[in-house]
BALOBA-1460 file (C-alpha; in Angstrom, 3 decimals):
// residues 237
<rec num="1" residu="x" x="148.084" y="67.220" z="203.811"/>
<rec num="2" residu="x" x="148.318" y="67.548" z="207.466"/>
<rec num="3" residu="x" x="151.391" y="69.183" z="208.707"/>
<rec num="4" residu="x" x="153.004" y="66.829" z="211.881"/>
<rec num="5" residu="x" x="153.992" y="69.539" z="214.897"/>
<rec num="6" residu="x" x="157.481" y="68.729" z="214.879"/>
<rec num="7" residu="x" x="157.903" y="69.499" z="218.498"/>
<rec num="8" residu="x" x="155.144" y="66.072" z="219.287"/>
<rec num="9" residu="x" x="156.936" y="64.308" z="216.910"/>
<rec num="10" residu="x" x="160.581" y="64.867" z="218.825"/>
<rec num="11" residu="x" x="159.223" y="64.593" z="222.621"/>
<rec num="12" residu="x" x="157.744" y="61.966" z="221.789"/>
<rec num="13" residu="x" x="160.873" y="59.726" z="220.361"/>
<rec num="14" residu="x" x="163.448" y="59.411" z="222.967"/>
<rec num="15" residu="x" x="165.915" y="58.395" z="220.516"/>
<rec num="16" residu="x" x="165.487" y="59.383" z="216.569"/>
<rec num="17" residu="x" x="169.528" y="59.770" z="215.915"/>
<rec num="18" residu="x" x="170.117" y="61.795" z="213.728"/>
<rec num="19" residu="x" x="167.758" y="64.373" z="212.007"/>
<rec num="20" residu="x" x="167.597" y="66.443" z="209.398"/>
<rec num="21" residu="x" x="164.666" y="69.229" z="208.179"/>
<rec num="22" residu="x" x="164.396" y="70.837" z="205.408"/>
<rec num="23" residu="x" x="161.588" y="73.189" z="204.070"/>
<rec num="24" residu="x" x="160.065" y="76.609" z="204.347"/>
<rec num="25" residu="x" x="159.464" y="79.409" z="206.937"/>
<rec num="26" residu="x" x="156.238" y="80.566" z="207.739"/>
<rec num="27" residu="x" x="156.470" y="83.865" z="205.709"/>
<rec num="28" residu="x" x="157.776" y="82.136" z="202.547"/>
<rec num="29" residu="x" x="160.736" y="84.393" z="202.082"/>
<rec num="30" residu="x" x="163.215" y="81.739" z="203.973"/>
<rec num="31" residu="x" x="164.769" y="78.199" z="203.418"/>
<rec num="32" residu="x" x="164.803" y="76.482" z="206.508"/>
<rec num="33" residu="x" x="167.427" y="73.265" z="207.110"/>
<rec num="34" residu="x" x="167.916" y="72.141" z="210.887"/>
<rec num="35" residu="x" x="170.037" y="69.172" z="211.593"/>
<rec num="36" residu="x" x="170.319" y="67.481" z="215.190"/>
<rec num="37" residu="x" x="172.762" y="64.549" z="216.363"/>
<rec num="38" residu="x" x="172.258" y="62.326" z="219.248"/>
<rec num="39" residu="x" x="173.966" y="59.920" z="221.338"/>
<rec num="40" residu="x" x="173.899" y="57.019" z="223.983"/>
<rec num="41" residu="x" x="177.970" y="56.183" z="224.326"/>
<rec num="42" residu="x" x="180.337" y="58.567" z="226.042"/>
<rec num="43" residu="x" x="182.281" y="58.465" z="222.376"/>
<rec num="44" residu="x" x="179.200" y="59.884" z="220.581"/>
<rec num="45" residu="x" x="178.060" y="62.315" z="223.010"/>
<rec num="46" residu="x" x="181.783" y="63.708" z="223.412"/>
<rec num="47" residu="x" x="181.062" y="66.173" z="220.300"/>
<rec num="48" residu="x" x="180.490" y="69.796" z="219.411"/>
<rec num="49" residu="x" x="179.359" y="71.154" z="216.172"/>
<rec num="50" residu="x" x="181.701" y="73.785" z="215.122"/>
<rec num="51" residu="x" x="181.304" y="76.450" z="211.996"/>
<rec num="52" residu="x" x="183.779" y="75.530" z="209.170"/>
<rec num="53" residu="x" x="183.890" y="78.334" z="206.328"/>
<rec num="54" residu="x" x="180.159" y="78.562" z="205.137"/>
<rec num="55" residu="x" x="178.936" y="74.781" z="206.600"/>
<rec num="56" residu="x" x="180.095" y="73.177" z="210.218"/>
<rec num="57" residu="x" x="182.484" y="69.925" z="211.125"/>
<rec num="58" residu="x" x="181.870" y="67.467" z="214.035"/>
<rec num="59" residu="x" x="184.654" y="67.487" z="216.604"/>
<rec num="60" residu="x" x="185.502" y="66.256" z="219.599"/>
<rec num="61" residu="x" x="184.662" y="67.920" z="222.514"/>
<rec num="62" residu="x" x="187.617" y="66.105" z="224.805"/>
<rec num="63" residu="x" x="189.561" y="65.175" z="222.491"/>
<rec num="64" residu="x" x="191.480" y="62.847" z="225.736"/>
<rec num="65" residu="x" x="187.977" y="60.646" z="225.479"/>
<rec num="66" residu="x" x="187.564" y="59.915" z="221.458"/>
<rec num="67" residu="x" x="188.057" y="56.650" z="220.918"/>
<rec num="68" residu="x" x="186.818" y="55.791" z="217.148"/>
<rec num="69" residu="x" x="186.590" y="59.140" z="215.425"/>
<rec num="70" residu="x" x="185.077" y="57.103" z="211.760"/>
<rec num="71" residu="x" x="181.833" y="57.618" z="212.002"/>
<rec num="72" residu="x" x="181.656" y="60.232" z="214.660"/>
<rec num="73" residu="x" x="183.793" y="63.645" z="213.033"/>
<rec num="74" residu="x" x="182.455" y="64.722" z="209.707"/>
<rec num="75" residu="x" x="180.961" y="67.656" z="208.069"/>
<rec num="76" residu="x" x="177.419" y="67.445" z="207.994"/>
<rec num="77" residu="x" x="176.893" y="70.869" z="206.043"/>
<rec num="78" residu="x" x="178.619" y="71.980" z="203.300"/>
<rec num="79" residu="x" x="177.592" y="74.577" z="200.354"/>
<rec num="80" residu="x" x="178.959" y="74.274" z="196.865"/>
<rec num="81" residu="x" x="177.902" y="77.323" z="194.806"/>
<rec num="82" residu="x" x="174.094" y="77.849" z="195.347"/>
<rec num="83" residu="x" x="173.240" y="74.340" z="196.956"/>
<rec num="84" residu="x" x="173.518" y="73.541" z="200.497"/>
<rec num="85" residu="x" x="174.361" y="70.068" z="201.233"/>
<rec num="86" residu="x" x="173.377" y="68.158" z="204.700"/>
<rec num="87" residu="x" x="173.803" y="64.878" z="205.731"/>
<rec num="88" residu="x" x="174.471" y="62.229" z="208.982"/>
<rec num="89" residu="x" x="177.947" y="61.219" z="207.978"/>
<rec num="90" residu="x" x="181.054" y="61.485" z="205.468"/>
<rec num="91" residu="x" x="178.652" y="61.227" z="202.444"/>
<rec num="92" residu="x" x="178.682" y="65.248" z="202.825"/>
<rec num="93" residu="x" x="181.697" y="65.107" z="200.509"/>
<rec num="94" residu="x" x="180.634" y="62.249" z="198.597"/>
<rec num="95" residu="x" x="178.040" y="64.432" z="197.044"/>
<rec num="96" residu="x" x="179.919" y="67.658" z="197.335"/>
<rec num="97" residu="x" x="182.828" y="66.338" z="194.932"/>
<rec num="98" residu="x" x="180.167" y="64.483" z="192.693"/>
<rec num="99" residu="x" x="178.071" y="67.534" z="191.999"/>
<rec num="100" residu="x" x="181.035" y="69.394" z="192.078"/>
<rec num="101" residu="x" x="181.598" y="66.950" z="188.741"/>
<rec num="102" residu="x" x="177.944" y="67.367" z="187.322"/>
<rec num="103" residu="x" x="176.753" y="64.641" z="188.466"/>
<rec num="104" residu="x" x="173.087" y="64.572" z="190.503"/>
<rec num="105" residu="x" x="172.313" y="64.362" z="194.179"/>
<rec num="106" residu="x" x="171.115" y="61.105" z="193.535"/>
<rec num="107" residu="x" x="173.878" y="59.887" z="191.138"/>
<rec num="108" residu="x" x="176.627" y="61.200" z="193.767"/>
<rec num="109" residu="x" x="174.924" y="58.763" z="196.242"/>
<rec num="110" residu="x" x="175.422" y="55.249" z="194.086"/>
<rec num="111" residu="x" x="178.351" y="55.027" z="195.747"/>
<rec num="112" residu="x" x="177.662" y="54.738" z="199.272"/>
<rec num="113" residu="x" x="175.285" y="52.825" z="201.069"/>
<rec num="114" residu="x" x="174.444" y="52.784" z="204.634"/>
<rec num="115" residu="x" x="176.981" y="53.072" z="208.010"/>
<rec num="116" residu="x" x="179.055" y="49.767" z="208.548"/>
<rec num="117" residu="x" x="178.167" y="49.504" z="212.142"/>
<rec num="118" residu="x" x="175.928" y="46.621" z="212.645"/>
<rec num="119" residu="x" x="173.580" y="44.744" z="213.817"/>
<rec num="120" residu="x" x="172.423" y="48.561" z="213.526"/>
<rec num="121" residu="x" x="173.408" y="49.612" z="210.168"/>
<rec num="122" residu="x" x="172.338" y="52.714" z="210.554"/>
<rec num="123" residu="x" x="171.168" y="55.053" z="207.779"/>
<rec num="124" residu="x" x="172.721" y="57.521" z="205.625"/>
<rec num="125" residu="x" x="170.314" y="60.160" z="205.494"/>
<rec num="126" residu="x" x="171.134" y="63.811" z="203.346"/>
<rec num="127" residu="x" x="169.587" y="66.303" z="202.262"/>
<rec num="128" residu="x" x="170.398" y="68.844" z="199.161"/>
<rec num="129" residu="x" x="168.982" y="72.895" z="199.168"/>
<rec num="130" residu="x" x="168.784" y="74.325" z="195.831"/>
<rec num="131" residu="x" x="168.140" y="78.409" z="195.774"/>
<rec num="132" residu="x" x="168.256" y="79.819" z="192.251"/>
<rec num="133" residu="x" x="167.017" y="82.892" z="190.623"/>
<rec num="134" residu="x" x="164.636" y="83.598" z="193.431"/>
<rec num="135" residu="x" x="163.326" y="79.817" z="193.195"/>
<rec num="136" residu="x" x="163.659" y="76.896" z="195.978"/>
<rec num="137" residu="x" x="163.749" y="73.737" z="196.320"/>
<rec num="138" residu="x" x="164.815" y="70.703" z="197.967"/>
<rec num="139" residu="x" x="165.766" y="66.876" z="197.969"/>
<rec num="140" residu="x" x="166.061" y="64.397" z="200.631"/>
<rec num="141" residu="x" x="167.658" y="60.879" z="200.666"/>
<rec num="142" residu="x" x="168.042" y="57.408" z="202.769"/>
<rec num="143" residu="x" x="169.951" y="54.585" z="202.174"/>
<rec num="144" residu="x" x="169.173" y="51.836" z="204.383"/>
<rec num="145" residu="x" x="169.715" y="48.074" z="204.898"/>
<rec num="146" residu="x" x="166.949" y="45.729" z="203.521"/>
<rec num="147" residu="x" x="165.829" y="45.286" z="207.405"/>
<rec num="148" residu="x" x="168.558" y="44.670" z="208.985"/>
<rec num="149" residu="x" x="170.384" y="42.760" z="206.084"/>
<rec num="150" residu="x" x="173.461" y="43.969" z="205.116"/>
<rec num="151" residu="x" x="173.931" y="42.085" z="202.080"/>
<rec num="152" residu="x" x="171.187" y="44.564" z="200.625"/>
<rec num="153" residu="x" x="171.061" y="48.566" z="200.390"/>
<rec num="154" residu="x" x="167.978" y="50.468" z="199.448"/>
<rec num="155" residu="x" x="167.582" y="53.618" z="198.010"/>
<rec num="156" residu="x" x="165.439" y="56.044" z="198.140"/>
<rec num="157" residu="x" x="165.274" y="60.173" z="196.406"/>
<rec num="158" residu="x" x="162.284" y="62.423" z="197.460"/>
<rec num="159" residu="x" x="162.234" y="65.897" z="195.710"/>
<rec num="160" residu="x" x="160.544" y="68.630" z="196.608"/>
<rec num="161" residu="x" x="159.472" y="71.630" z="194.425"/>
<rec num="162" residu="x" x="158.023" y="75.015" z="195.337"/>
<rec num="163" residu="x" x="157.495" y="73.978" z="199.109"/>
<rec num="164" residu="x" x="154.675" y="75.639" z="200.316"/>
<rec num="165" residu="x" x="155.409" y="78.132" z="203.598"/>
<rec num="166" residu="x" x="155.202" y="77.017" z="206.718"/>
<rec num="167" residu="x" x="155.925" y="73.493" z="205.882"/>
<rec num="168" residu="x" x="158.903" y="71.193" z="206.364"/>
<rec num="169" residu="x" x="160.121" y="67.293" z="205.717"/>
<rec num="170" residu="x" x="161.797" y="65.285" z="208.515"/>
<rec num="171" residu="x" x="163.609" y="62.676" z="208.380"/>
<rec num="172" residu="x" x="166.174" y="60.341" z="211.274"/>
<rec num="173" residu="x" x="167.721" y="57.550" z="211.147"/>
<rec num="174" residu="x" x="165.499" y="55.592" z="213.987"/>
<rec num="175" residu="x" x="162.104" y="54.929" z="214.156"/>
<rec num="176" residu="x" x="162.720" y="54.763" z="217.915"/>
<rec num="177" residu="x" x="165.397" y="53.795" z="220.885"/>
<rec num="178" residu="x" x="165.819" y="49.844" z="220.542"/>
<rec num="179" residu="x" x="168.436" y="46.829" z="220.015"/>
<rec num="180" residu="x" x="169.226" y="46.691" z="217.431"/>
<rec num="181" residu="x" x="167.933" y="50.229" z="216.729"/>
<rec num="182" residu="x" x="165.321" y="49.757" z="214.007"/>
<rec num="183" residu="x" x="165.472" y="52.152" z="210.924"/>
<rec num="184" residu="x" x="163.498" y="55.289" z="209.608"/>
<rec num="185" residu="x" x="160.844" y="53.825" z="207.454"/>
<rec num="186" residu="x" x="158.519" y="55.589" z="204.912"/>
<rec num="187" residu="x" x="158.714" y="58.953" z="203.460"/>
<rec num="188" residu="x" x="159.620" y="62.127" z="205.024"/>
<rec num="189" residu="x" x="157.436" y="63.227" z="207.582"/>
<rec num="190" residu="x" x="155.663" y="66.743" z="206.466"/>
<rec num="191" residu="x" x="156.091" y="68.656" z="209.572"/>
<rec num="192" residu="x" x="154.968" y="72.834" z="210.487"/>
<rec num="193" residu="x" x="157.805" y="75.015" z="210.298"/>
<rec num="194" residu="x" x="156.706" y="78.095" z="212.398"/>
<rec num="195" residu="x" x="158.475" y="81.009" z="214.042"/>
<rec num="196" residu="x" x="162.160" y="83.183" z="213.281"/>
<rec num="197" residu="x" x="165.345" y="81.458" z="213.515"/>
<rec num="198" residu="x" x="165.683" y="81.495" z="217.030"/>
<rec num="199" residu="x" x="162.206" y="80.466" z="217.852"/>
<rec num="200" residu="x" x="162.545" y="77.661" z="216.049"/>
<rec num="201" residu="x" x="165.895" y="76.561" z="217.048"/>
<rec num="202" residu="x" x="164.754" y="76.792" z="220.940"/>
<rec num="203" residu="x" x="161.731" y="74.652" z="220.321"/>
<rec num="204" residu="x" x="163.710" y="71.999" z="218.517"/>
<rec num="205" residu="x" x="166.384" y="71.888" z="220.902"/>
<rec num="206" residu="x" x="164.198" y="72.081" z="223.745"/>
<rec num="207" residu="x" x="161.825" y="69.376" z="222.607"/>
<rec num="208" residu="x" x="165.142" y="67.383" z="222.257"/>
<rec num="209" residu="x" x="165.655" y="64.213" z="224.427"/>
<rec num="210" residu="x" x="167.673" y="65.984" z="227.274"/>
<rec num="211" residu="x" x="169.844" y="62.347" z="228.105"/>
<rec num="212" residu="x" x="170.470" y="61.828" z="224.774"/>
<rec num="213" residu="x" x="170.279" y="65.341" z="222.666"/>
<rec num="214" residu="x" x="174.381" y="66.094" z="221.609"/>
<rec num="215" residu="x" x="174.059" y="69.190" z="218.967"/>
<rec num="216" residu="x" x="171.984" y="71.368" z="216.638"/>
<rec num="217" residu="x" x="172.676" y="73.477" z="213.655"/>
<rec num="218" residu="x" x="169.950" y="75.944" z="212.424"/>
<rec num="219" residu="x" x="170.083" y="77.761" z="209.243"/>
<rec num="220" residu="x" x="167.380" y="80.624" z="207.658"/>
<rec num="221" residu="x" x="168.382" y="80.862" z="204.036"/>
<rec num="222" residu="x" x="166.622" y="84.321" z="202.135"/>
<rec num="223" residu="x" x="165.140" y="83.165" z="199.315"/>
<rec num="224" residu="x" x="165.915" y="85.845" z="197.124"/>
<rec num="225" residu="x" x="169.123" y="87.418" z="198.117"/>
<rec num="226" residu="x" x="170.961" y="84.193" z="199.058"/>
<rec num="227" residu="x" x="172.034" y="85.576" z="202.454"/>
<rec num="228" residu="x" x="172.422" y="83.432" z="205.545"/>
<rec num="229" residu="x" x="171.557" y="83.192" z="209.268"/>
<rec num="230" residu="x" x="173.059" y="79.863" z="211.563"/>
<rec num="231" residu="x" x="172.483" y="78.858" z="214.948"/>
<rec num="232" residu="x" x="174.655" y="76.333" z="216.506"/>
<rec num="233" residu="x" x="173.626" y="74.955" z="219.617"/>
<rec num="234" residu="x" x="176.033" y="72.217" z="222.006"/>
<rec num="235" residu="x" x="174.647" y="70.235" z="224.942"/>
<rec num="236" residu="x" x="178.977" y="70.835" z="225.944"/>
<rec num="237" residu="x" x="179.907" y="73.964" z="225.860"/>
């Protein structure tokens, strides 16, 4: 399978959203999650990632300028036990308290579909790192309107086992800038994952839409002690 250079695939899209990757470092001994938010109103662009216990919260950078916090302040990482949980929006709990309750990453999702801000509806994308007993692996999810119908939500759950080094899954929320803003479509994209923590946090942030980029959050996982590295990066600091 050919590997997508993740830097083409972000200077080349003006406006994805919101992003998440998941996967592998180069040297195998790392799991690799990078999340990115974007924004074209002053109310979405008006944020900071900040570190909350062992994931991060959204908040307001001016708090004087926030003018609908509901689908703008949320924690998009959290980590229950040996799992670390990403996602675009509130749905971060939603699956924190369901596998909290045994349920699955995918059964924790039935109950939410995607954001109620059309004609956009944009998608709920997540993301679930499991690291156990010197094993990894990871699951993605979207849950999307039925092209731009509201009236119907689909689902979709890719896992992936034993990801090979050096390789990665993308997924946003847009194909591309637009009105309405048309939705991610397909699978994942498999993308390279090259370099240390920081190397790779520069060239995503860098290859970031400078207009529109809002914050990153990095984080190397080791593989087989469980320990953690983050970089948090904000376009206001």
């Amino acid at each position: 399978m050919n590997r997508l250079s993740l830097r083409d695939e972000l200077r080349g899209n003006a406006y994805p959203g919101r992003g998440i990757v998941l996967g592998r470092s180069a040297d195998g001994s790392k799991a690799v999650a990078a999340y990115f938010i974007m924004g074209r109103s002053e109310n979405s662009r008006n944020r900071v990632f900040v570190e909350d216990g062992a994931g991060i919260r959204t908040q307001a950078f001016d708090p004087e300028k926030l003018s609908d916090p509901s689908l703008i302040i949320y924690a998009p990482v959290r980590v229950l036990g040996n799992k670390t949980i990403v996602t675009n929006g509130d749905q971060t709990d939603t699956i924190y308290e369901g596998m909290d309750r045994q349920m699955t990453f995918e059964q924790s999702l039935r109950s939410r579909e995607f954001e109620p801000d059309g004609p956009n509806y944009t998608p709920r994308i997540s993301g679930i790192m499991h690291i156990e007993n010197g094993g990894y692996n990871y699951a993605m999810s979207i849950l999307k309107s039925n092209n731009g119908d509201p009236s119907s939500c689909l689902r979709f759950t890719f896992a992936y086992e034993k990801p090979a080094a050096g390789e990665g899954r993308f997924i946003h929320t847009y194909k591309h800038d637009g009105s309405p803003l048309p939705s991610f479509e397909g699978e994942p994209k498999p993308v390279a994952i090259e370099g240390d923590i920081d190397q790779f946090t520069e060239m995503v942030w860098d290859s970031l839409n400078e207009e529109n980029k809002v914050s990153l959050f990095v984080r190397y996982i080791d593989i087989a002690s469980g320990t953690y590295e983050t970089r948090i990066v904000n376009k206001n600091q």
